[in-house]
MARDRENTI-168671 format. One record per residue (C-alpha): x, y, z; residue number from 1; residue in three letters. Coordinates in steps of 0.1 Angstrom, whole numbers. Each point is the difference from the previous one (the first is absolute). Example, Ala and Ser with C-alpha at 12.3 -4.5 7.8 and 13.67 -1.06 7.14 Angstrom:
2
{px->123; py->-45; pz->78; resi->1; resn->ALA}
{px->14; py->34; pz->-7; resi->2; resn->SER}
***
This chain:
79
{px->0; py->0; pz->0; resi->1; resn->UNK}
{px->13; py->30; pz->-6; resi->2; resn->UNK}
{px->-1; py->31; pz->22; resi->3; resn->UNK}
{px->20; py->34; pz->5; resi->4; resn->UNK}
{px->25; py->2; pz->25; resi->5; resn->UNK}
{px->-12; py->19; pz->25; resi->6; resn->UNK}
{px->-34; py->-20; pz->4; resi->7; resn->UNK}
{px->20; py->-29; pz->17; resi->8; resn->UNK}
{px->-7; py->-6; pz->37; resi->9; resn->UNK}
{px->32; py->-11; pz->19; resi->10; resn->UNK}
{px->17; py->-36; pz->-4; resi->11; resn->UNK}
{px->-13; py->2; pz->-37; resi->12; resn->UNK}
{px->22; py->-9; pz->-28; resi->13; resn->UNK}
{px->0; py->-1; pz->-35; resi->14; resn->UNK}
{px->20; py->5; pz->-33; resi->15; resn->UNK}
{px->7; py->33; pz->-18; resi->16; resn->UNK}
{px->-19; py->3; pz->-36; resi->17; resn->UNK}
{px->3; py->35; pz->-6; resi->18; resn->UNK}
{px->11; py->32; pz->12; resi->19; resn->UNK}
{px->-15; py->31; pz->-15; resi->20; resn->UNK}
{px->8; py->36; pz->3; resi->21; resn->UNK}
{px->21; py->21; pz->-18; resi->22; resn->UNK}
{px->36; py->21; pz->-1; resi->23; resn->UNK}
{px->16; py->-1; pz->28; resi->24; resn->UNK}
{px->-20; py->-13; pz->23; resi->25; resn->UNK}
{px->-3; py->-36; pz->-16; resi->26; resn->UNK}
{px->36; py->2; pz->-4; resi->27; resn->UNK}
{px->8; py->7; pz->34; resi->28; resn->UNK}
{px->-24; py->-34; pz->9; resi->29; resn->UNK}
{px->23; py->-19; pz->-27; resi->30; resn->UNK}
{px->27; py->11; pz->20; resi->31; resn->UNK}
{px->-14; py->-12; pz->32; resi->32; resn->UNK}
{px->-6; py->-34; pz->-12; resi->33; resn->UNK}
{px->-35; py->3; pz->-9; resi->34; resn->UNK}
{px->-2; py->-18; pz->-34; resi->35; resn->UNK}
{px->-20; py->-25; pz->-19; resi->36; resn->UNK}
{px->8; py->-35; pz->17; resi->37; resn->UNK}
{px->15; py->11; pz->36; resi->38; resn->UNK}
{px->-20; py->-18; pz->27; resi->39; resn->UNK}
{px->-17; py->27; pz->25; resi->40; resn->UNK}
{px->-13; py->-7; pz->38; resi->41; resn->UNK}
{px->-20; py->31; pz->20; resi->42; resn->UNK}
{px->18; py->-3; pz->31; resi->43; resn->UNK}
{px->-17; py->32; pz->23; resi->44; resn->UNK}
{px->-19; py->27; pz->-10; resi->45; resn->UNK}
{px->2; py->35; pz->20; resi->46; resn->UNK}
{px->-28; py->11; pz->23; resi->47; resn->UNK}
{px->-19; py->15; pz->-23; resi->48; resn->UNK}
{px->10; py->-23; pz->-28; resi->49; resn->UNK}
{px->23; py->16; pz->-16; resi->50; resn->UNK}
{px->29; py->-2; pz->-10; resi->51; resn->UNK}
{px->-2; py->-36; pz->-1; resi->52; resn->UNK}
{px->34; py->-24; pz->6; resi->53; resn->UNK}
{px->8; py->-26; pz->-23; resi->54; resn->UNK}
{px->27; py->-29; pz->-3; resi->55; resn->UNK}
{px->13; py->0; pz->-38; resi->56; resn->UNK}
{px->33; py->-19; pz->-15; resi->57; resn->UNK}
{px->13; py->-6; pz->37; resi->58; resn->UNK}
{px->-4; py->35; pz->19; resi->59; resn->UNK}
{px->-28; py->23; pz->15; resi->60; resn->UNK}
{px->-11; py->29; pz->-22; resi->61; resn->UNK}
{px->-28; py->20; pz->11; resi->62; resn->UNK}
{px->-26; py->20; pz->-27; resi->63; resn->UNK}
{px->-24; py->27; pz->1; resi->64; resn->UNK}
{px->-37; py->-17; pz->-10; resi->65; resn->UNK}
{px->3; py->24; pz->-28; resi->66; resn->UNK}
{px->33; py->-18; pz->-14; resi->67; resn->UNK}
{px->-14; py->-36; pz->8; resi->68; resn->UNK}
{px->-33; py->11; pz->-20; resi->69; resn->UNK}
{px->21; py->-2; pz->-30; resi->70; resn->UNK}
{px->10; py->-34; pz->7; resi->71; resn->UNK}
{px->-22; py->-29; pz->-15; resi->72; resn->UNK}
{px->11; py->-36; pz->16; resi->73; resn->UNK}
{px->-15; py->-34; pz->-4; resi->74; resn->UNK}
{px->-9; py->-14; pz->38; resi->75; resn->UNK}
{px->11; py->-38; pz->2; resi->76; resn->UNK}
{px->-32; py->-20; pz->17; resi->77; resn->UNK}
{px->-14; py->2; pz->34; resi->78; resn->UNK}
{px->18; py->24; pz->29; resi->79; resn->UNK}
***
């Protein structure tokens, strides 16, 4: 099934499919780690759920809802 990044509770996984945006901004995600493929786990979100915290290629990186909104993954069965 296929869902935008920021609509994952925590403990969800799934696989990258896409990641949209534009300029800089989807380059600076490329640069992060964020690409097609790369296996992605919500680990915490804040308070107020945002930004969120995520576990990507090995480390933590931590989004604004915004940035994960341009984020399409695949979630891998039942969490």
């Amino acid at each position: 099934m296929l869902k935008k990044l920021d609509t994952l509770k925590v403990g969800e996984t799934g696989r990258i499919k896409m990641v949209g945006g534009e300029g800089r901004l989807r380059r600076r995600l490329f640069d992060m780690g964020v690409t097609p493929g790369a296996e992605v786990k919500v680990k915490k979100l804040a308070p107020l759920g945002d930004p969120m915290e995520l576990t990507i290629r090995g480390y933590e990186l931590t989004l604004r809802k915004a940035e994960a909104h341009l984020v399409e993954v695949e979630v891998e069965g039942n969490e």
